[in-house]
ROLUMLUM-477425 format. One record per residue (C-alpha): residue number from 1; residue in one letter; x, y, z. Coordinates in steps of 0.001 Angstrom, whole numbers, plus 500000, padded with zeros to 6 digits. Example, Ala and Ser with C-alpha at 12.3 -4.5 7.8 and 13.67 -1.06 7.14 Angstrom:
<rs>
> 1;A;512300;495500;507800
> 2;S;513670;498940;507140
</rs>
This chain:
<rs>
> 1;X;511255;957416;814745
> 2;X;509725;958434;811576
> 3;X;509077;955998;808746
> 4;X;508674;956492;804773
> 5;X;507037;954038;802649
> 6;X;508374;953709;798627
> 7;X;506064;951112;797031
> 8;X;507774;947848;798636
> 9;X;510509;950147;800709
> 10;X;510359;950874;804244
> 11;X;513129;953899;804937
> 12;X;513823;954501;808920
> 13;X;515203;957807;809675
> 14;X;517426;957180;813581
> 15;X;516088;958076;816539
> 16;X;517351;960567;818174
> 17;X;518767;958376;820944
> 18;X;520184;955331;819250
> 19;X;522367;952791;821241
> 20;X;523984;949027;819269
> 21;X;521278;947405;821054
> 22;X;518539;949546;819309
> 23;X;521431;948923;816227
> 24;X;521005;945224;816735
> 25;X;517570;945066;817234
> 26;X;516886;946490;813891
> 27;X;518939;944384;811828
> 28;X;517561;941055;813607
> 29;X;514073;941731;813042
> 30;X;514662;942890;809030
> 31;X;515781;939515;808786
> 32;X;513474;937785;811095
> 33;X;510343;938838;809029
> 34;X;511821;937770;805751
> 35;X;510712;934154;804644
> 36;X;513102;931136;805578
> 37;X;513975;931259;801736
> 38;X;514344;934213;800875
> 39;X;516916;934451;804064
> 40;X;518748;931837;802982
> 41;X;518844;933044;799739
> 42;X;520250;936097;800749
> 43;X;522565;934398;803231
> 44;X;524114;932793;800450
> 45;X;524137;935113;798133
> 46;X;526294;937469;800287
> 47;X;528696;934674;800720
> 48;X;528996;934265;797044
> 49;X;527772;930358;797013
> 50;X;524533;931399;794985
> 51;X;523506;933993;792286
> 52;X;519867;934753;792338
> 53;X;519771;936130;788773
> 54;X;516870;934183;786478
> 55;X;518625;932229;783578
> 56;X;518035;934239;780518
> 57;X;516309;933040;777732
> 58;X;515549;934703;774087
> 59;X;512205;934121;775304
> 60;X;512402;935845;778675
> 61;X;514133;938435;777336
> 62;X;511864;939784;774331
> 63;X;508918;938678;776701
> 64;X;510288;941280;779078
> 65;X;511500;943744;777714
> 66;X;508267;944381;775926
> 67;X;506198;944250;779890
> 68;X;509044;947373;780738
> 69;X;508162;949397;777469
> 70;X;504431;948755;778584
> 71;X;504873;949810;781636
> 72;X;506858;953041;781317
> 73;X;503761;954050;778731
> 74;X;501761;953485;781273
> 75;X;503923;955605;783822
> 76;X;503645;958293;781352
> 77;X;500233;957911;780018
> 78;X;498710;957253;783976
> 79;X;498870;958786;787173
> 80;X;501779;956471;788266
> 81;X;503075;959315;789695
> 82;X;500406;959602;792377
> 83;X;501810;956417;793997
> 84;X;505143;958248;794857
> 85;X;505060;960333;798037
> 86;X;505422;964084;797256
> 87;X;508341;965410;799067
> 88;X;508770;969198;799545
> 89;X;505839;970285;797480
> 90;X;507274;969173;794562
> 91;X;504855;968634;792027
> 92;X;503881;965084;791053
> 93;X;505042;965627;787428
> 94;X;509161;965445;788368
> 95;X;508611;961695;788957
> 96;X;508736;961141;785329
> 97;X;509726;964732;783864
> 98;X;513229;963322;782974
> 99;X;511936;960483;780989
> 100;X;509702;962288;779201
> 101;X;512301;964372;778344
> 102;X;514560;962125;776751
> 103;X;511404;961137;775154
> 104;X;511558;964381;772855
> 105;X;515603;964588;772189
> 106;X;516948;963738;768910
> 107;X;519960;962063;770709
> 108;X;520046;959948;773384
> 109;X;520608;956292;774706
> 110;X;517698;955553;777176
> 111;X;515632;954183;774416
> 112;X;518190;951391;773632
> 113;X;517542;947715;774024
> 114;X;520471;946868;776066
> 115;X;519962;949820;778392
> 116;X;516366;948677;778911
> 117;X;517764;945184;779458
> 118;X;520323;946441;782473
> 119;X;517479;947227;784524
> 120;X;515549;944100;783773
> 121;X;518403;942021;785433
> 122;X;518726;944425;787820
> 123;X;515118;944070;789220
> 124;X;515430;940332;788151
> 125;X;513138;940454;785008
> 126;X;510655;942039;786758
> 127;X;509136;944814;784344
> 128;X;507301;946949;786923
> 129;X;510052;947165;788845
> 130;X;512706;947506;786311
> 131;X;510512;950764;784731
> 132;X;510190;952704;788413
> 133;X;513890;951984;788407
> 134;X;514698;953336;785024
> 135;X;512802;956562;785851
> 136;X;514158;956897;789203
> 137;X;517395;956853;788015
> 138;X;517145;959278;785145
> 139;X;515305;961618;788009
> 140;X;519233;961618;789529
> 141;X;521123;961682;786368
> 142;X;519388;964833;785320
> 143;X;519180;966178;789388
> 144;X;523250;965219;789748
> 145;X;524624;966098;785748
> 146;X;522114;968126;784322
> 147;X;520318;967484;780769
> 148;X;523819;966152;779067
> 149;X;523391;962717;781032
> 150;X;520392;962179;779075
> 151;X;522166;962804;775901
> 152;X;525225;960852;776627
> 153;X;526538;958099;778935
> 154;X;528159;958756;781928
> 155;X;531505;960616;781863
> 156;X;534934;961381;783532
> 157;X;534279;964758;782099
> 158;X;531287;965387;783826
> 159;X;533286;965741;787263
> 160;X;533618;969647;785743
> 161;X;534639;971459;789132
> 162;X;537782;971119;790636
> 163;X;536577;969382;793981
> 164;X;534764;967338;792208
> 165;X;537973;966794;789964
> 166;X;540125;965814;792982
> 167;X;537711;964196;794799
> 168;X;537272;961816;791338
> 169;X;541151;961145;791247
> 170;X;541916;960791;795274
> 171;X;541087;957295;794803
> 172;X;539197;957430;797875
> 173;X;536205;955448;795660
> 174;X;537337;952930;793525
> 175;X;536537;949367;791183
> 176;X;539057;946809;792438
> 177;X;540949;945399;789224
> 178;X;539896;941687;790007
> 179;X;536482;939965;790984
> 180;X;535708;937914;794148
> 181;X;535192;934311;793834
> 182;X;531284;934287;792057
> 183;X;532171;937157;789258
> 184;X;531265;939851;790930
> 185;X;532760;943428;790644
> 186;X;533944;944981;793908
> 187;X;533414;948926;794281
> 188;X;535409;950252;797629
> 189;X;534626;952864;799409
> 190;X;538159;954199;801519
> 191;X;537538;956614;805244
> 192;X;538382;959878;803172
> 193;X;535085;959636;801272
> 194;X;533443;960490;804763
> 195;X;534925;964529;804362
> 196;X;532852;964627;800818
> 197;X;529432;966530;800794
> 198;X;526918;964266;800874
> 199;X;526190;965121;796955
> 200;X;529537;964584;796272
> 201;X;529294;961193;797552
> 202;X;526320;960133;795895
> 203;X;527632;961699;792651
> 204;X;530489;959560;792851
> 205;X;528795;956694;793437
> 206;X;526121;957148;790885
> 207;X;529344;957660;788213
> 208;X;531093;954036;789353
> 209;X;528028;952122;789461
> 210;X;527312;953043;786123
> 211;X;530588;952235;784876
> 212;X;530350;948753;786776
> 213;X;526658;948288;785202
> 214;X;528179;948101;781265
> 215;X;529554;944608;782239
> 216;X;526946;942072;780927
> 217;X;528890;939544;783790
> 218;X;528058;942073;786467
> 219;X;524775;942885;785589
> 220;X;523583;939579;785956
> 221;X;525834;938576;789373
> 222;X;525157;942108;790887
> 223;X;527918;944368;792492
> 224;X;529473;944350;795828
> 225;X;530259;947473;797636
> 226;X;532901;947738;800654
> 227;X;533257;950575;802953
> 228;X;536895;950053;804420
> 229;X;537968;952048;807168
> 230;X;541406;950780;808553
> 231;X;541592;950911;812336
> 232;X;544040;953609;812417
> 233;X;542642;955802;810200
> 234;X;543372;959594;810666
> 235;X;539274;960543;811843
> 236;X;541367;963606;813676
> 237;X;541732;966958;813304
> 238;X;543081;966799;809564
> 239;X;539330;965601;808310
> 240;X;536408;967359;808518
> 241;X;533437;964408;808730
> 242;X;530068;964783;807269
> 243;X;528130;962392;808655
> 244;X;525307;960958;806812
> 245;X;522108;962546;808670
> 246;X;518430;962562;807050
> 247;X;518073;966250;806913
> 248;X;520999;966239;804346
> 249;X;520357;963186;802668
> 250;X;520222;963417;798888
> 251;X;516799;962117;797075
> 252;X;515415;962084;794081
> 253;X;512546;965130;792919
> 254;X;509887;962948;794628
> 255;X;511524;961683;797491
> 256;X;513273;958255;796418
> 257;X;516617;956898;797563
> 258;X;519880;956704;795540
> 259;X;519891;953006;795994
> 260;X;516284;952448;794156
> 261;X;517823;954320;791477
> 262;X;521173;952879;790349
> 263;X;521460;950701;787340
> 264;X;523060;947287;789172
> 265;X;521886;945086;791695
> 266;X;523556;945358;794771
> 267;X;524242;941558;796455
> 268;X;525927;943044;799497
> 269;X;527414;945993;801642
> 270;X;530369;945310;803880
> 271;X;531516;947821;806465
> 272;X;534826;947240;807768
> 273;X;534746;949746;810450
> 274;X;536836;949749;814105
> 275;X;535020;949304;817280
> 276;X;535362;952843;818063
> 277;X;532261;955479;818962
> 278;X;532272;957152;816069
> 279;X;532213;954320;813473
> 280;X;529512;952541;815441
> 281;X;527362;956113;815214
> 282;X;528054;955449;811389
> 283;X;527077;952001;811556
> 284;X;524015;953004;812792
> 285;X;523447;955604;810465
> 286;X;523859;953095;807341
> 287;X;521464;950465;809227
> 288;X;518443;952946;809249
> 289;X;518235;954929;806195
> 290;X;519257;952396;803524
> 291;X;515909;950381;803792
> 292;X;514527;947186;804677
> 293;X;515595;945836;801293
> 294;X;519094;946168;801679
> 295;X;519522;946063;805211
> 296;X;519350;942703;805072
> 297;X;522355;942533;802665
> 298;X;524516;944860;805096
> 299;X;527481;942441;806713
> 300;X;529313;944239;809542
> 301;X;533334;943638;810400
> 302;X;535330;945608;813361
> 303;X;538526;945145;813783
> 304;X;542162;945607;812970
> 305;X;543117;945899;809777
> 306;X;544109;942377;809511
> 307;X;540646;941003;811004
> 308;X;538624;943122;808925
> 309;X;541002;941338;805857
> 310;X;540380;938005;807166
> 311;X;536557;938024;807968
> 312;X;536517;939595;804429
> 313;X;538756;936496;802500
> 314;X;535088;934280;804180
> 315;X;533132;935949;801368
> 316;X;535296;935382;798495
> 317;X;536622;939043;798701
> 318;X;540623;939692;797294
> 319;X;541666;941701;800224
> 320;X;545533;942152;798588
> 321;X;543766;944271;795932
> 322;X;542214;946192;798494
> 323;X;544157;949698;798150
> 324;X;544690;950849;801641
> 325;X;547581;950629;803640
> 326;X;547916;950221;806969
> 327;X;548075;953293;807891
> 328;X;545002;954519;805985
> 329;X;547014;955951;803089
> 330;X;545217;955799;799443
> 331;X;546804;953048;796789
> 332;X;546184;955126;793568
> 333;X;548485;952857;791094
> 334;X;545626;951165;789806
> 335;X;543231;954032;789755
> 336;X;544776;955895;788075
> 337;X;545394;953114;785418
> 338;X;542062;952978;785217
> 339;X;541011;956556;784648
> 340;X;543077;956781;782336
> 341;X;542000;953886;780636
> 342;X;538294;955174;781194
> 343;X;539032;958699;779307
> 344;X;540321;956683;776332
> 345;X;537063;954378;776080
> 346;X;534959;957242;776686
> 347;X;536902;959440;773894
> 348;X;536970;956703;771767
> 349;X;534655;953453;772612
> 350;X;535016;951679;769120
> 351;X;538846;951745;768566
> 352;X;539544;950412;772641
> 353;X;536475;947669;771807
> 354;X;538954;944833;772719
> 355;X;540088;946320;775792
> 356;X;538908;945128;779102
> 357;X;538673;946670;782415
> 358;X;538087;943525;784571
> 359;X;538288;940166;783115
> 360;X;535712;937630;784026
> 361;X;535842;934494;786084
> 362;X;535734;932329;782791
> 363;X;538416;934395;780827
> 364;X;542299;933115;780538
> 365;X;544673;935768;781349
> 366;X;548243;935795;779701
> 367;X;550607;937484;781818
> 368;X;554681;936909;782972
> 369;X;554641;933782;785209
> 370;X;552998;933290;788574
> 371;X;550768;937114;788228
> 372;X;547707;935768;787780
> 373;X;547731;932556;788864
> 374;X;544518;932539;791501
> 375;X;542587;934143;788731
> 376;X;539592;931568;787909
> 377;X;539691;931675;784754
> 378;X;543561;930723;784576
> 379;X;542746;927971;787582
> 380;X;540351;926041;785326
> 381;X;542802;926617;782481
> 382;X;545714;924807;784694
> 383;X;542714;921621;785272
> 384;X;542813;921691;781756
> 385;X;545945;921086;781329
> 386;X;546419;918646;783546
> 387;X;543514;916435;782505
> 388;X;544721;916409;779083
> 389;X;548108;916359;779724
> 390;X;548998;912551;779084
> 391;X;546737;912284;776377
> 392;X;548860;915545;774380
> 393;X;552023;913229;775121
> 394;X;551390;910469;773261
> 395;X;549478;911942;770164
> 396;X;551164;913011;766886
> 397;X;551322;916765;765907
> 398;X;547981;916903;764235
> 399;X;546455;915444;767417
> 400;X;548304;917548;769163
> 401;X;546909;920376;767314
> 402;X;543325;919012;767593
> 403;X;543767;918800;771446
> 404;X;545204;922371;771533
> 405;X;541815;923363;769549
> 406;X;539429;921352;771951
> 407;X;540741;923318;775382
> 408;X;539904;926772;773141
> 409;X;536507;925626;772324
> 410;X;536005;924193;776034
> 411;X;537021;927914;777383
> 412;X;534727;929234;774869
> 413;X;532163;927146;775558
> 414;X;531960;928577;779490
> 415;X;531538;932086;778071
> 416;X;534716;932569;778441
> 417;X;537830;934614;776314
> 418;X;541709;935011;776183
> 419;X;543109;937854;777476
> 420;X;546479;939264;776841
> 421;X;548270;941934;779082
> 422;X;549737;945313;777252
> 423;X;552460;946096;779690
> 424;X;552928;949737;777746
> 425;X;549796;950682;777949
> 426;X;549021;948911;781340
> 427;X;545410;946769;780250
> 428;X;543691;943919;779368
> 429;X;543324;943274;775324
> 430;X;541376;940634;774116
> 431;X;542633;937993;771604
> 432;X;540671;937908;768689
> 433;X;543660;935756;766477
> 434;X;542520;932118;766199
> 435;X;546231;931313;765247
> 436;X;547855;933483;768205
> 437;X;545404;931950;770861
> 438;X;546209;928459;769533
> 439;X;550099;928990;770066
> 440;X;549394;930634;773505
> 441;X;547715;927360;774791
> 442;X;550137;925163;772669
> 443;X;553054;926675;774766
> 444;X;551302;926358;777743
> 445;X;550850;923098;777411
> 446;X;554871;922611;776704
> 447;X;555866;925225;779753
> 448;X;553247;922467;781930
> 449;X;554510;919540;780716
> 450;X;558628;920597;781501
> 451;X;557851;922066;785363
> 452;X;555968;919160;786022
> 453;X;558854;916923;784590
> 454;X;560889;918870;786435
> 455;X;559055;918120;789497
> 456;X;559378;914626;788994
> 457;X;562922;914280;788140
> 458;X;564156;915956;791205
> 459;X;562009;915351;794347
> 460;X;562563;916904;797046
> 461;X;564211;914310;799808
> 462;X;563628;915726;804253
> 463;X;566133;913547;806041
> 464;X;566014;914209;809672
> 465;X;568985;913359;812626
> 466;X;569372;914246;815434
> 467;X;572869;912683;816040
> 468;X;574289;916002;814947
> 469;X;573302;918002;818344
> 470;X;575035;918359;820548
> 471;X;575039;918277;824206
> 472;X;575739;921141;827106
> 473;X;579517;919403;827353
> 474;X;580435;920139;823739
> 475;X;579854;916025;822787
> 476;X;577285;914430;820315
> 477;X;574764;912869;822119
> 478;X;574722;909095;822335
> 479;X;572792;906869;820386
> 480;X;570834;905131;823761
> 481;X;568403;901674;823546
> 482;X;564579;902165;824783
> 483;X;564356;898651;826620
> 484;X;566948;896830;825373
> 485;X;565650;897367;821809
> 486;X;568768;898541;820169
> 487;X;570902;895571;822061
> 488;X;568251;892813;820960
> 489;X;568976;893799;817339
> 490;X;572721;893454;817320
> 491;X;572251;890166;819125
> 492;X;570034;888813;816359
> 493;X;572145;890242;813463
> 494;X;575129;888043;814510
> 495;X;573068;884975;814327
> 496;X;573135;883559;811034
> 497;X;569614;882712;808787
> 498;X;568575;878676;808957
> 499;X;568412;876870;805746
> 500;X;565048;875503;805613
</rs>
């Protein structure tokens, strides 16, 4: 077993003779020598009851931001790159070639203040950190797109072969359309990813990340990544599986992992995989060579379909958006939405400004009846609603009007915006109309009010007899009296009342 230290990282490349107990034994002691804090932490963090990320302050923020600028002149100034193993012979220098780099073009976005500030939250405000993982992850941008990336943002355009093309559109990664129960964004990974070159797949996943990273929401809660595998996936003879090993596994110049190197912090890795031998030789190849770091963040589920689903729905996951059927067959409907919707922000970012992707937990989505219902945002909209409901009776229409007003301001107030949903165009617009967001909540208030009038006006009455069965003979059964009970109470109804 050989190990490979990266500043705080301890990498584990498998043994060559590696059983679930070896598997289990791993996993247990990553979490054994953590703190009992920083477990629990974790522990909760994974099941979306707690969100690590510092509260942000204008403070913090300048304060930081100017520690990271610091620090990458001292990365380029220094010897930092002496603390990085050297991997291959490769010289020293490629540990911050690609930042100095963008350091000398005319155009490029690595220099803004909001980039800068998408690492900070990723390394949670810590500047040292946050640098190395700015470098590290121009090191891949340049390695994986060449010098464009450092020019420009991330692209559907820079998938420029046609495997990389179809491998881009098979849906087989994806960004789930909704968020689980804490805000976070959910990027899934489907069983036909596993026939992808191991460059392909990290190409890919560099691509969504980044695309998941321009959320302000999900910088700050961190993204979730699932690797679903139903249990009757086709792992025959139709796909070809690459399996993960360490003498193909994709690094940076100097040696780092893709995961030190992405642009969002990642709060947890489930692997919904069936109990079979060739998904736990995958388990164990995910246990060793992501780290210490993130082990501890890796959550395990075999099973059907349906188990995998339900252990999932414990963590606050959607599983219905999930888009695999049960026969392992790709969902595209909503990926394709997206790409397409991706192309035009990309072609165009300032006129599709008001368009959404995923709207956050906070955010009120206006949609035909009963669509989006569980969405948080439109949950705490319905409390509204009801707490206010009595009071929007009885007022006049400039109270009214006033208490229409007060629910927009309270939304607001959470961080939170109305959404409206473009059925043509199949996306999320934001409301920007004072006017047209006070109708919207004005007629919600009046479609509220009427169903639960409704409601009230016509309860719903169970009456239950069973007088009406009948027995093996073709009669009604008889109504019979348990002890005399029935008997006693016709005997005492004859008897009439004494005037007292």
């Amino acid at each position: 077993m050989k190990f490979h230290e990266h500043r705080d990282t301890t990498i584990t490349d498998p043994p060559e003779n590696v059983t679930d107990e070896t598997v289990n034994e791993l996993l247990s002691n990553t979490l054994l020598h953590l703190k009992f804090q920083d477990r629990n932490d974790i522990y909760e963090e994974i099941h979306g009851v707690r969100n690590l990320a510092r509260e942000e302050t204008p403070e913090l923020i300048e304060q930081s931001l100017c520690s990271m600028a610091a620090e990458l002149d001292r990365i380029i100034s220094s010897s930092a790159s002496k603390e990085v193993e050297v991997v291959e012979g490769r010289k020293e220098e490629d540990y911050k070639y690609a930042y100095q780099k963008t350091r000398q073009l005319e155009k490029t976005y690595v220099n803004d203040r909001d980039f800068h500030l998408k690492f900070l939250r990723a390394d949670l405000f810590d500047a040292k950190k946050a640098a190395d993982r700015l470098v590290v992850h121009l090191d891949f941008l340049l390695m994986l797109f060449g010098p464009r990336a450092l020019e420009e943002r991330l692209q559907a355009s820079f998938f420029n072969t046609k495997e990389e093309a179809t491998a881009l559109r098979s849906g087989n990664v994806q960004i789930l359309p909704f968020r689980d129960r804490s805000g976070r964004r959910i990027m899934v990974n489907l069983s036909g990813v596993f026939a992808y070159s191991p460059y392909l797949r990290v190409k890919l996943w560099f691509y969504f990340t980044s695309i998941a990273a321009e959320d302000v929401e999900t910088q700050r809660n961190g993204l979730i990544t699932i690797a679903f595998c139903p249990s009757n996936a086709d792992f025959g003879t139709n796909m070809k599986i690459r399996m993960p090993g360490s003498q193909n596994r994709i690094v940076s110049p100097n040696g780092r992992e893709m995961v030190y190197g992405i642009s969002v912090r990642m709060t947890a890795y489930h692997f919904c995989f069936p109990d079979t031998p060739i998904f736990r030789l995958l388990r164990a190849f995910y246990v060793f060579v992501l780290g210490d770091k993130q082990r501890g963040r890796m959550v395990f589920h075999c099973g059907t379909k349906t188990e995998m689903q339900y252990s999932l729905m414990g963590y606050g996951i959607p599983v219905e958006h999930i888009p695999a059927t049960e026969t392992g067959a790709v969902k595209t409907k909503y990926h394709f939405q997206w790409l397409r919707l991706r192309k035009l922000i990309e072609t165009d970012p300032s006129t599709h400004a008001n368009v959404c992707e995923s709207p956050g937990i906070n955010d009120v989505l206006f949609r035909r009846a009963g669509v989006c219902t569980a969405h948080p945002g439109n949950v705490m909209f319905k409390c509204l609603l009801e707490s206010r409901k009595v009071e929007h009776s009885i007022s006049t229409q400039t109270e009214k009007r006033d208490v229409v007003w007060s629910i927009v301001e309270y939304v607001g107030s959470r961080g939170g915006c109305f959404y409206a949903w473009d059925a043509k165009q199949c996306w999320w617009t934001k409301m920007e109309d004072k006017s047209e967001i006070r109708r919207k909540v004005a007629v919600s208030i009046r479609d509220f009010n009427s169903s639960n009038t409704k409601t009230i006006q016509q309860p719903q009455c169970t009456k239950s007899d069973t007088l009406v069965f009948e027995r093996q003979d073709g009669k009604k059964r008889k109504r019979k009296s348990i002890n005399g009970l029935s008997r006693c109470v016709n005997i005492i109804s004859k008897f009439e009342p004494i005037p007292l």
